[in-house]
N, C-alpha and C positions, 0 to 999 in steps of 0.2 A: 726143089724150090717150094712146092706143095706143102713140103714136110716142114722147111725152114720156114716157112709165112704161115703156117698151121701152128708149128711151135711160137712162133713170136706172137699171133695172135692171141693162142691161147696166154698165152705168157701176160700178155696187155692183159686179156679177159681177166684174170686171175689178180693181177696186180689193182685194176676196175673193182672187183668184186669185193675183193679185201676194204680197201678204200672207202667204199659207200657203206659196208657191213660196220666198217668203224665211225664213220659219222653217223650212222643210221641210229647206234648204240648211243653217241654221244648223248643226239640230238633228244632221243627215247627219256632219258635218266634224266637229261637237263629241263626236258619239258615236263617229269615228272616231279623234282625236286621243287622248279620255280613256281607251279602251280600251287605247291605245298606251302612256301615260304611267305606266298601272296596271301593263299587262305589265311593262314596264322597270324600275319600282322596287321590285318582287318580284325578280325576275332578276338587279340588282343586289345588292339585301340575302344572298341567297343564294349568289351571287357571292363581297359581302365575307368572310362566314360562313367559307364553304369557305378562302379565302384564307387567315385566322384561324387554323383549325387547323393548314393548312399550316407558316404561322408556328411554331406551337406544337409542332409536333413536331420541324422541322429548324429551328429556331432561327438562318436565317441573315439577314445585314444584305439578300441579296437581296429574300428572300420579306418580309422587314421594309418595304423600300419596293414592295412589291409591293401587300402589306396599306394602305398609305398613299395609294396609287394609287386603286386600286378603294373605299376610303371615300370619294374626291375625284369619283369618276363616280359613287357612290350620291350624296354633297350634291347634284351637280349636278341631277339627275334630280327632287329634291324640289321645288326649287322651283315646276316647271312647273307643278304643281295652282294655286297660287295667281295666277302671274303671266301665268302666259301664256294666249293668246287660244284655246288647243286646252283647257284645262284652265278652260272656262268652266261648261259642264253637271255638273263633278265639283266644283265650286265651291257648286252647288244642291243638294247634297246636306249636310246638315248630319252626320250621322252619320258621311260621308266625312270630313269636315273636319277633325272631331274630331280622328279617326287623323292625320289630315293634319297636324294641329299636336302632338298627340302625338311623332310623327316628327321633324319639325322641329325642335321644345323640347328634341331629346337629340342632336342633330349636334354639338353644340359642347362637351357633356359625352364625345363619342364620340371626338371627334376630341382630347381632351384624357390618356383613357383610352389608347390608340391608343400616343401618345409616349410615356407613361410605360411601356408593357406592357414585363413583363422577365422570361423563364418562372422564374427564379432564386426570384423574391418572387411567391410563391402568393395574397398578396391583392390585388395588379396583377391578376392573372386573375381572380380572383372578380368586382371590382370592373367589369371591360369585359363580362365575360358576362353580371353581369345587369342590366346596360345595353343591349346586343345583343336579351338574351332582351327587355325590357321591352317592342321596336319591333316583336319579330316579329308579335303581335298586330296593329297598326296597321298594317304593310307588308301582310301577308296579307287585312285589312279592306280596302283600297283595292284590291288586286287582284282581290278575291271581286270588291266593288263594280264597277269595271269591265269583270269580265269576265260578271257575269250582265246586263248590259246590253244584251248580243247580241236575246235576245225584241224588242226593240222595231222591228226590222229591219223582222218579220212586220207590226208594227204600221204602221211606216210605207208596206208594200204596199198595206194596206190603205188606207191614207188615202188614198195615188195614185189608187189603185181609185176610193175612194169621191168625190175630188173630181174623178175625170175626168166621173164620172157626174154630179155636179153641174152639170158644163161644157157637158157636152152636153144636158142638160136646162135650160140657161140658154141654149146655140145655139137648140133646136126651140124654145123659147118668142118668142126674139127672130127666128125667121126669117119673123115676120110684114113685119120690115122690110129696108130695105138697112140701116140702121145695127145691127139685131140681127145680119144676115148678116155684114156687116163685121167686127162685135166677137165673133161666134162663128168666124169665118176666124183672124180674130186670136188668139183665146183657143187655137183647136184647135193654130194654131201653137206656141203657147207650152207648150201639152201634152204636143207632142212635143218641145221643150225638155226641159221639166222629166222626160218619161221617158228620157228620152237620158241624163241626170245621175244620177236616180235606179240605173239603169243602170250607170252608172258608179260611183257612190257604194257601189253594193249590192259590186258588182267587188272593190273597195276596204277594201268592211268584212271580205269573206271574206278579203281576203291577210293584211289584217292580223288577224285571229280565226287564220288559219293559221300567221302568224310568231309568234302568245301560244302556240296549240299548239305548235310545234316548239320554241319556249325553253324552258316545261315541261316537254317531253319531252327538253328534251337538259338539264334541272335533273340538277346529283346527290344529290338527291333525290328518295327518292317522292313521289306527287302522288295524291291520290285523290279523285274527289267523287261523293258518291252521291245523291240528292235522299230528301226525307222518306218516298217509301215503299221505299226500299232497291234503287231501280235505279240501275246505276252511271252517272253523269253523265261521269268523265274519270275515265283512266289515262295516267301515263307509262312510259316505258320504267324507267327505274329502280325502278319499281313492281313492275313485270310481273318484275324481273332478282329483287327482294329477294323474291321467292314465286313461285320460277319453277311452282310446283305449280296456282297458280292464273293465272300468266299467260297461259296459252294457253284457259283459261276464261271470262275478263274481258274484257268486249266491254259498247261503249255501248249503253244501253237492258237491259244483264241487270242479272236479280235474285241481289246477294248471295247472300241464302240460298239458292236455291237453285243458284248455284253453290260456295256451300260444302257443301250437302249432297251436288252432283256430287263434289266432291274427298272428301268421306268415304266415298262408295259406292266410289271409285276406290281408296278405300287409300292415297291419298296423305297427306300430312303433315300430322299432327293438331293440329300445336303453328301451323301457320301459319292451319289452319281454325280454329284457336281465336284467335289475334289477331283474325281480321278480325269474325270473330264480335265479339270486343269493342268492336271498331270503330261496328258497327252497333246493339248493344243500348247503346251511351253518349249516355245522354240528357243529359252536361251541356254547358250551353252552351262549358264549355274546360277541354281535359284534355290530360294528358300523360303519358306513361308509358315505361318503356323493356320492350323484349323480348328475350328470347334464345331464337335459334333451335338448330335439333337443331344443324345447323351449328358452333355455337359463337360468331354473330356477334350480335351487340347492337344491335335498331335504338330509337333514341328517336323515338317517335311521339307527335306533337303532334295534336289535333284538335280544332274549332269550328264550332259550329252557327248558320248562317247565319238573319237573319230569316225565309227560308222555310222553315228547320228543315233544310237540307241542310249534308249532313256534308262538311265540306273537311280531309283527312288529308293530314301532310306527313310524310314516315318519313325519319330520316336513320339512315346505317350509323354510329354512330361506337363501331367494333371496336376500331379503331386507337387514338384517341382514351380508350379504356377500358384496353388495353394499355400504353399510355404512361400513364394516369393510375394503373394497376397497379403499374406499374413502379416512377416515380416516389415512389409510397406504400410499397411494400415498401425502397426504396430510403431514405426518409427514417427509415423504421420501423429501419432498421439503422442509423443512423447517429445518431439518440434513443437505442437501445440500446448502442450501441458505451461501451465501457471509458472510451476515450484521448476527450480533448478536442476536438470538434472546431468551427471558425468559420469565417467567411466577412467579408471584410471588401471594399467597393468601390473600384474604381484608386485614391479618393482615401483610403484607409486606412479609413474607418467600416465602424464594424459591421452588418451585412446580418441574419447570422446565426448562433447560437450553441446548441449542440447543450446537452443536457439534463448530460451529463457535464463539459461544459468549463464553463457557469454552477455549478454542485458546485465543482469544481474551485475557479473564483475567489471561492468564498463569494458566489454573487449570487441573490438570493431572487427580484425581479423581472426576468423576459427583455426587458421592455420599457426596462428604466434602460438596458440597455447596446447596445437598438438604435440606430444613429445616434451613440453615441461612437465616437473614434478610438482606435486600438487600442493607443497610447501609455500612455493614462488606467490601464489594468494594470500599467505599470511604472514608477518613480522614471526621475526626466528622466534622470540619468547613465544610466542601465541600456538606455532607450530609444537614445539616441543610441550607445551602441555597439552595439544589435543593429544600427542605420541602419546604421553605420560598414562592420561586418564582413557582415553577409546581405547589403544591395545587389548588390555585385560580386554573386555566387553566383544572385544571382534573375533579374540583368539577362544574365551569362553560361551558366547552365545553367536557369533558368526553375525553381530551387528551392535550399532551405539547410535545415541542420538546425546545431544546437546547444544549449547549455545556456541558460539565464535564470534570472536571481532575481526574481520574479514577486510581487504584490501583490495580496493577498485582499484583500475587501471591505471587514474586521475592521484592515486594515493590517497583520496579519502578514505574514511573507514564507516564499516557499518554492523547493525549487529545482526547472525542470519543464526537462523536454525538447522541444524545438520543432520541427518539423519546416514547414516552409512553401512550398507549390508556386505559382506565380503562374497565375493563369486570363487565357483569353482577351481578354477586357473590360478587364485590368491591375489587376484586385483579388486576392487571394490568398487560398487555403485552409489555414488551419492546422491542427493537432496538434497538440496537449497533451497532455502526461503529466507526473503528477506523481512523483520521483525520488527527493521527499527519504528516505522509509522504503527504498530504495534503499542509496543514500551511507550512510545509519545502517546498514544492514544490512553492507554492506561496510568503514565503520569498526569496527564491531561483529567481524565474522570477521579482523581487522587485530586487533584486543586482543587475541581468543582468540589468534590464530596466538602473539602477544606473548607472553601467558600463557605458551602451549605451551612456546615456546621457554627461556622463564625457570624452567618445570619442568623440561622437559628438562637444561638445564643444572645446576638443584639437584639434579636427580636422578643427574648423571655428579659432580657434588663428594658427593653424600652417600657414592656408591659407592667414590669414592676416597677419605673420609675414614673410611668402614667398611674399605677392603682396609689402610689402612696402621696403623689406629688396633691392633689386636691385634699386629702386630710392636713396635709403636711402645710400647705399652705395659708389654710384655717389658721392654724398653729399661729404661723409666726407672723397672719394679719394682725391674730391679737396680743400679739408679745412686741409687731412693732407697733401698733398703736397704741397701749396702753405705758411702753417705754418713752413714745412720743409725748404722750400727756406730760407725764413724770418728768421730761426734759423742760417739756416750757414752765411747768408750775413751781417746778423746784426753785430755788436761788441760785441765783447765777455763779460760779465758782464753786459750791461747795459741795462734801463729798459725794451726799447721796445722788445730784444732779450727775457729778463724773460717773457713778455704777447706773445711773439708768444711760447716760451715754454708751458706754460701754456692752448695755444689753442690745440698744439697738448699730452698733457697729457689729457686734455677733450674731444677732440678726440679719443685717445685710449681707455677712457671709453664707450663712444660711441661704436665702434667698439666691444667692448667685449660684451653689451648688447645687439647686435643685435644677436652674435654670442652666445647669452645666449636664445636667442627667439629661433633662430635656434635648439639651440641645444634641449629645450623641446620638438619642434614640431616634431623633428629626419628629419627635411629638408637639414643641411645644408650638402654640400658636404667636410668633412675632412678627411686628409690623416690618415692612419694608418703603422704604420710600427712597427717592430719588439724592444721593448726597455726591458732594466732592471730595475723593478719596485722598485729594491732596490737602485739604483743609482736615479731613478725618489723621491723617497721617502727622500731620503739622503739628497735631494737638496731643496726639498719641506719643510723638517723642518729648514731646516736653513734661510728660508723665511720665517715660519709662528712662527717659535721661535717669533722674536720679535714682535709681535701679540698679545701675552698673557700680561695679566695685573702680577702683583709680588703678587697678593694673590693667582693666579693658577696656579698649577704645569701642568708642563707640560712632559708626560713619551711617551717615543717612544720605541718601539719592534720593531725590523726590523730583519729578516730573514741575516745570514752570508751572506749563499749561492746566485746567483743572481736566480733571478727568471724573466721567459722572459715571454713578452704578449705584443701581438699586439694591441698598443693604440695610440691614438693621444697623444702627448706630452702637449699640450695647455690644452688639455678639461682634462685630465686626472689630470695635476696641477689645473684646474678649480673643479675639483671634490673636492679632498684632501683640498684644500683651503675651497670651502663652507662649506665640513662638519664642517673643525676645528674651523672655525668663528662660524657657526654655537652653536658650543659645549660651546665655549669659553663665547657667549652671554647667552646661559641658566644657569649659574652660576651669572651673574650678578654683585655684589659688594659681595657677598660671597665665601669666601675660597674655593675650590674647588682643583678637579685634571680634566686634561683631556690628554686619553691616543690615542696614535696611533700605531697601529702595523702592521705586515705584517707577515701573512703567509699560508700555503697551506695546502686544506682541499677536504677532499675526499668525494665527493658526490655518495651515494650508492640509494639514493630514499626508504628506511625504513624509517628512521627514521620521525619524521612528519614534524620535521623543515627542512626537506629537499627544495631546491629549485629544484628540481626536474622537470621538464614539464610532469602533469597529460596527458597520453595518451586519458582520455576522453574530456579533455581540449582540446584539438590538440593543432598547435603550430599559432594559431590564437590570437590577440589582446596581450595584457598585464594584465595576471590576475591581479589582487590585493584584496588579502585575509586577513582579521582582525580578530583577538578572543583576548576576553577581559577574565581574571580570576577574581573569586568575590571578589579578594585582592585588585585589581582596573589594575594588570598587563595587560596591552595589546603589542601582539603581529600583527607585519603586513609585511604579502612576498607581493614583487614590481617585480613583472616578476617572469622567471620559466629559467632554462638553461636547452641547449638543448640533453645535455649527461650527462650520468654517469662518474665519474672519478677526476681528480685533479685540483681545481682550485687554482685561488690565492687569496686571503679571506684578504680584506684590512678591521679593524675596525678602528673608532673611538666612545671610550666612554666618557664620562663623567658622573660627581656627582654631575649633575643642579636638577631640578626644575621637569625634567619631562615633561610626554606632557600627556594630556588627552585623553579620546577616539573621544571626540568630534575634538578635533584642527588636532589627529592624521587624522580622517579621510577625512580632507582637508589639511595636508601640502605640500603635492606635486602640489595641485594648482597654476597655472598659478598665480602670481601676489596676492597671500595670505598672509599675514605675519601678525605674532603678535604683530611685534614691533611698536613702536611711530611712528607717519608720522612723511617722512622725512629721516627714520632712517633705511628702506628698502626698496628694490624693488620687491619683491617676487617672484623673476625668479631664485633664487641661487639654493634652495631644488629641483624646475621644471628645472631647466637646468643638476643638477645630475642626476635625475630618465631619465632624456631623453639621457643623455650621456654615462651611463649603458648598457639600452637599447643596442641604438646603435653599442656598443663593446660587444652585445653579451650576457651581464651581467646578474644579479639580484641581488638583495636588502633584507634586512633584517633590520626590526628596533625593539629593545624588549625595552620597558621604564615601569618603575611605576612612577607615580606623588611623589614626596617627594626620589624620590631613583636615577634618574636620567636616561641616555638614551643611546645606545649601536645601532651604523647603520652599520650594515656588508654589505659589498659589494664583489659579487663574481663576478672577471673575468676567461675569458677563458685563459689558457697557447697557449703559440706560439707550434706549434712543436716539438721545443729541449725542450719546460718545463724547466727547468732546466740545467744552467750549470757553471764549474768552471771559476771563473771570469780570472784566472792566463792564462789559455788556449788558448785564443784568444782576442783580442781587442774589446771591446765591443761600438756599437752604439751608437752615442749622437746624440742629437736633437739637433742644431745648430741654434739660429738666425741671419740672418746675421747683421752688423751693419748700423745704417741709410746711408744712401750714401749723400756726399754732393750735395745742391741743390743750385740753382740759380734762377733768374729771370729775365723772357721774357714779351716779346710784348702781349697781349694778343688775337689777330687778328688771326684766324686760317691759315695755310698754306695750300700749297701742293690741294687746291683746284684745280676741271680741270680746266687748263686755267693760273692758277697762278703758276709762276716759283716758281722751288723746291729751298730752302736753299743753299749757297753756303758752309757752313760747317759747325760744330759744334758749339757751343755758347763760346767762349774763354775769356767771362769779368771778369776780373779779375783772380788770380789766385788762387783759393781758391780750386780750380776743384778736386772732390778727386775722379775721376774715372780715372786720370792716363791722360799720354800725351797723345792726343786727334791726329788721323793721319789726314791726309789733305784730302781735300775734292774732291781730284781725285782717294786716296785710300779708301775712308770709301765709304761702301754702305750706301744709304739714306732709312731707316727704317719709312716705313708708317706708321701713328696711324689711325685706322678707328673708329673712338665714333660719337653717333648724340648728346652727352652732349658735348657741346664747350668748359664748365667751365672743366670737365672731360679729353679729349682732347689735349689740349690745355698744362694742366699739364703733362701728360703722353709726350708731346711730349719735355717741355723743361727739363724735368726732365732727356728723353735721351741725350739733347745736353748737359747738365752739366753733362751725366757720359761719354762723349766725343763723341757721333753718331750726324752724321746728320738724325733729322728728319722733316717728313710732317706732318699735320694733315687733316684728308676730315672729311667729317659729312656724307656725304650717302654712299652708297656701289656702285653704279654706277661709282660717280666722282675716288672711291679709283682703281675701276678696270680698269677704261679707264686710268689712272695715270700709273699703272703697264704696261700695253700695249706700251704704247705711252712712256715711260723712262724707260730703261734699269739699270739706276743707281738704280731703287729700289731692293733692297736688301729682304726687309722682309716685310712681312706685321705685326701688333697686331690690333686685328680685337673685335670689343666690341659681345658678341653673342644676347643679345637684343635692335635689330634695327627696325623702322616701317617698312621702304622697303624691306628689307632681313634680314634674321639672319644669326650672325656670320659662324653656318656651312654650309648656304647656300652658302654664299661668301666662303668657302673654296671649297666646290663642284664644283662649277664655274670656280674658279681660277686653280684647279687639271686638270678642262679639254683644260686648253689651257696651263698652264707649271705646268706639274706633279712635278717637284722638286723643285716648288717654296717652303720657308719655311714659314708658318704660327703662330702665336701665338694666342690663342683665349683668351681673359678674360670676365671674367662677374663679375656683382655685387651679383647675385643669381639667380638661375632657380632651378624649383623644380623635369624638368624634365631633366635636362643636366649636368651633370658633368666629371671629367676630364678623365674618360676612355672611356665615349663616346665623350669628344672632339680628342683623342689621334684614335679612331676609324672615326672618320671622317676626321682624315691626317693634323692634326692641329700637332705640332713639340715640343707643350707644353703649359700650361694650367695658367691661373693666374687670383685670385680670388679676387675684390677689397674689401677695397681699397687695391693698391698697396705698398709698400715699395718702394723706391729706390735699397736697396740690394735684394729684389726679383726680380725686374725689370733687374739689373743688370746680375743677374744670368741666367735668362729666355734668356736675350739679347744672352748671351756668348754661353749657348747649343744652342740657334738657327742656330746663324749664323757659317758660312764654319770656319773651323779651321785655315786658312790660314789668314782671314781676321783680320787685327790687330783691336783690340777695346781700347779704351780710361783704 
């Protein structure tokens, strides 16, 4: 029985032994395998990581396939937990698993992140990092998991231990027989088997436990693990490097704290005792954070609390990575900020990217509409295809192009930008925008003014010339019409030579009006203004220019009931009325036609655009003149600006001629321009309007199309009363007086010092139509002072044919020693442009030796003297050659004493 329960025991024993020798082997290989497969896919991931960044800073297609490399040895790696025969015990752990499939489920998202990664487009990198980041967890779970597996080593000595003793207590029991002997012979041999393995196994788990150490240690990363009461489990070298203050403290089996209380007694780095401190009081199961040290470098520190409650710290340095993400950021921050437009488009022309300025720029509210269009979609196809045409060459030759484009807002307006485009590496291109158009306006703009300038300039050298010649010039034709005068009344009535002196002074009179037509462009001359009613001026003006019109044009007038009052010269204001209507009547030509003239009163509010308004940024400097043409061919053009708001009197003339061009419009008011045949004008009629406007204040309006005909508004200013009932009061006429009869004299000047003064008036014949003439002891003798003889001379017999005795001098000297020295002179007319003195000098003179002597001043023109500064320097009244005889007469009668009888 002994034998048979000896045998069976042993039999168990052996079947026992066998059993536990084959899990014991399992277990050995499987702990030794899973260990390995943990190391390696920590090692990798950390690996790809580092590789990542690499990418990310030097951007090149090496480090690109380098990065694609090391993700193809991290896939590799994963598999093994599941499939293979070493990754069987790591299989038994379900919380491994997890991780395990964790890992797995994002290989195919990583590797898809990977190809697209592009450092250009910032959410390719978001998108792989926290992909990356999502696994660290689970890579670093399976590596904890593996690597605290080492314990069971112990366990398994133990077991050796324990089942040797087993073995051997199943030998002594069974050495009651030869079969317990035998099976305990046998058993002990296989003991020394299985220590021989175990042996080897043990060998085996420490190299590999040593190659997990040394890849940690040579991780570039820190590594830290401390177990739940804060003695350190593991450091690596890059641990020990990123605090070197505690590295040479930190040793397996110490306690943190008190080797951070070592490093604070030591005086060493409080900012590094203070990380690891946090390290150790972080009770949450996963955290993360970054630090910066005195250093200046920046580590992100990951940490996770293991089921034992032991702390596994990873520190990485990413300085560099913070630097370049600095960079990067300040770099973007400037180019959001930047002025000029800036985009990015990829080799295949789409949009990538588009800075905060260049979306402004094309009017584009959302950044997302234009990511992924082509960068055509901004311009009209024609416009595209010639930037293709001309930049290519220039991009594919010099690697960039600049030029112009008309470019396409959101809205479909267009504008004109400057472009500037350099090609990048990849074969997409950088652009630049800027927009040019306020540019180009700003430079057609200083192009008018320069224009303007110029066209002043120019008025200004013809004003100057028609002020230097206008006072010789009007010497001239004082004494061509006075002496024509004469010869008119003396001659016989009908007969021929009477018609050729008529005829000099009708050629005269034109004379006279063209120089008064020069004046009046240059705004030199001095004319009166007084208060008239533009409806009685107007009344009168058509019944003159009526028979002006040829029988194939009508001609229509509008005229206002009511009078309307403004202060104008009477002359220049019929000179206005008359040019335009000639004017009008000429652009019709031999074709039917109408031409209209009206009058009436229009209210300037400065809205509307045709307003004639004076632009406050304008000031009230020069004479603007502004033109816009419609693409109908309509052009419009303002000739001045007025200087208020409120009611003017708005005289037009239209007609239905021919039209005017923009080209002729933009010269018609030239000095001496004109379209017609030589011969057929003088081109001062349109420049004597624009200058006569002016002058009264005014402005101008002219709207024409070619083929449609032409429309000139002209706005005066209202007198004071504006308006009123003509029944009311008697209203103002412009009066000319009628020629006065003339005669003729000696041509020999008088009244020189030395030469006895006239015995009386000139009494030949009776034709004298200034009236009976008093005798030569009641008339005072009226001095002429001119240094023109031919001038003089006139002036002087022109007063004895209106019944005065007068003198004539040439200098200012002989005229005041004359007054001095003869009591019978009465008056002086005194010319104001003399070589020895000017007329108000000889008044100043004469004031200081007989204050109430009466003066008259006249001039042919001065540009800086006229009659309110003659009337200011004590002169009694003003007169403008040439002369009249009924202005002369007139002038005569206010000068002299009341009492004194005159012819």
């Amino acid at each position: 029985m002994l034998l048979i329960l000896s045998a069976a025991f042993l039999g168990l024993a052996a079947l026992l032994s066998y059993r536990l020798a084959n899990e014991k082997q399992h277990w050995v290989d499987n702990y030794q395998s899973g260990s390995w497969i943990g190391a390696q896919i920590q090692k990798e991931y950390l690996q790809l990581e580092r590789y990542y960044y690499v990418y990310l800073y030097r951007n090149t297609a090496a480090d690109r396939d380098s990065l694609l490399m090391q993700f193809d040895i991290f896939w590799s790696r994963v598999p093994l937990i599941f499939e293979s025969h070493e990754g069987h015990d790591l299989r038994e752990d379900q919380e491994l698993m997890v991780a395990a499939r964790l890992v797995s489920d994002s290989l195919v998202e990583l590797e898809r992140l990977i190809v697209d990664l592009d450092p250009a487009v910032p959410a390719s990198l978001e998108a792989f990092e926290a992909v990356l980041e999502s696994i660290r967890a689970p890579v670093q779970q399976i590596a904890q998991k593996s690597l605290l597996m080492g314990p069971h080593l112990v366990e398994l000595r133990a077991f050796v231990e324990s089942l040797s003793f087993y073995v051997s207590l199943v030998i002594g029991i069974a050495s009651v027989g030869v079969l317990i002997v035998v099976f305990a012979w046998l058993q002990a041999m296989d003991s020394r088997r299985l220590a021989r393995a175990a042996s080897v196994v043990e060998r085996e788990a420490q190299d590999a436990r040593r190659q997990l150490l040394a890849s940690i240690d040579a991780a570039l990363d820190g590594f830290l693990i401390a177990d739940v009461g804060g003695a350190v489990r593991l450091t690596n070298r890059r641990f020990r490097e990123d605090y070197p203050e505690l590295g040479e403290l930190i040793a397996v089996g110490e306690d943190l704290t008190a080797v951070l209380g070592a490093v604070v007694a030591r005086g060493g780095a409080r900012d590094a005792a203070a990380a690891v401190a946090r390290r150790v009081n972080c009770t949450a199961d996963y955290a993360r954070w970054e630090e910066t040290l005195a250093d200046g470098r920046v580590l992100l520190v990951t940490q996770r609390l293991t089921e034992r409650m032991d702390r596994v710290c990873v520190i990485t340095d990413i300085t560099e990575h913070k630097r370049v993400e600095a960079q990067l950021r300040d770099q973007l921050v400037a180019i959001e900020g930047a002025s000029d437009g800036i985009s990015i488009t990829d080799p295949e022309g789409r949009f990538t990217y588009m800075n905060a300025a260049c979306l402004k720029l094309f009017g584009i509210d959302r950044p997302g509409s234009i990511i992924g269009q082509p960068w055509q979609s901004l311009y009209s196809p024609a416009t595209a295809a010639e930037v293709e045409r001309i930049a290519t060459p220039d991009l594919e030759k010099h690697g960039r192009w600049r030029g112009e484009i008309t470019a396409l807002r959101a809205d479909g307006t267009q504008f004109v930008q400057e472009v500037g485009i350099t090609r990048l590496a990849d074969g997409g291109v950088v652009g630049i925008n800027r927009d040019v158009t306020e540019q180009r306006t700003a430079v057609a703009e200083r192009q008018a003014l320069r224009e303007q300038l110029f066209e002043s300039q120019k008025m200004e050298a013809i004003g100057r010339l028609a002020g230097g010649i206008a006072h010789d010039f009007n010497n001239i034709l004082a004494s061509i019409i006075g002496y024509a005068t004469f010869l008119t009344e003396d001659l016989d009535e009908g007969s021929e030579t009477q018609g050729f002196a008529q005829s000099i002074l009708r050629s005269s009179e034109r004379a006279k009006d063209l120089v008064q037509q020069i004046l009046a462009f240059s705004r030199r001359a001095d004319v009166r203004r007084s208060e008239q009613d533009l409806v009685d001026l107007l009344t009168t003006a058509v019944e003159t220019i009526g028979p002006l019109m040829p029988p194939h044009v009508t001609f229509e007038v509008d005229i206002l009931a009511d009078a309307v009052l403004s202060p104008v010269n009477v002359s220049q204001f019929n000179q206005v009325i008359t040019n335009l209507a000639v004017n009008a009547r000429d652009s019709l030509g031999s074709e039917p036609g109408s031409v209209a003239l009206s009058l009436s009163l229009r209210r300037i509010d400065g809205v509307r655009r045709d307003d004639l308004i004076r632009n406050a940024d304008r000031g009230a400097a020069g004479d603007p003149v502004r033109i816009e043409t419609e693409p109908d061919g309509t052009s419009r053009m303002w000739i001045g600006a007025v200087a208020d708001r409120g009611l003017y009197a708005q005289v037009q003339v239209r007609d239905t001629g021919a039209g005017i061009t923009r080209e002729v419009l933009e010269r018609v008011f030239e000095p001496f321009f004109t379209t017609k045949p030589m011969g057929e004008g003088t081109g001062l009629g349109l420049s004597a309007v624009k200058g006569i406007v002016a002058s009264h204040g005014g402005a101008m309006k002219v709207d024409t199309t070619p083929g449609s005909g032409t429309t000139v508004t002209v706005l005066l200013p209202l007198s004071s009363r504006g308006r009123r009932d003509p029944r009311s009061e008697d209203r103002d006429r412009a009066t000319v007086p009628p020629p006065a009869a003339m005669g003729s004299d000696g041509d020999r000047p008088t009244g020189a010092a030395g030469d006895p003064l006239p015995d009386g008036p000139d009494r030949r014949d009776d034709r004298s139509r200034g009236g009976m003439p008093t005798s030569a002891a009641e008339a005072p003798v009226i001095l002429v002072l001119d240094d023109e003889p031919q001038v003089g001379m006139m002036i002087q017999r022109m007063l004895r044919r209106l019944g005065h005795n007068a003198a004539h001098s040439l200098t200012a000297g002989d005229a005041l020693a004359l007054i001095d020295r003869d009591p019978r002179i009465g008056l002086l007319i005194t010319d104001q442009q003399m070589p020895d003195m000017k007329g108000d000098e000889v008044i100043a003179d004469l004031k200081r030796r007989r204050p109430t002597f009466p003066v008259l001043l006249c001039t042919g023109f001065s540009q800086k003297f006229n009659r309110q500064q003659a009337l200011a320097a004590g002169a009694v009244g003003f007169l403008e050659k040439p002369i009249t005889a009924g202005q002369l007469k007139a002038a005569v009668e206010a000068a002299l004493p009341p009492h004194t009888p005159v012819g």
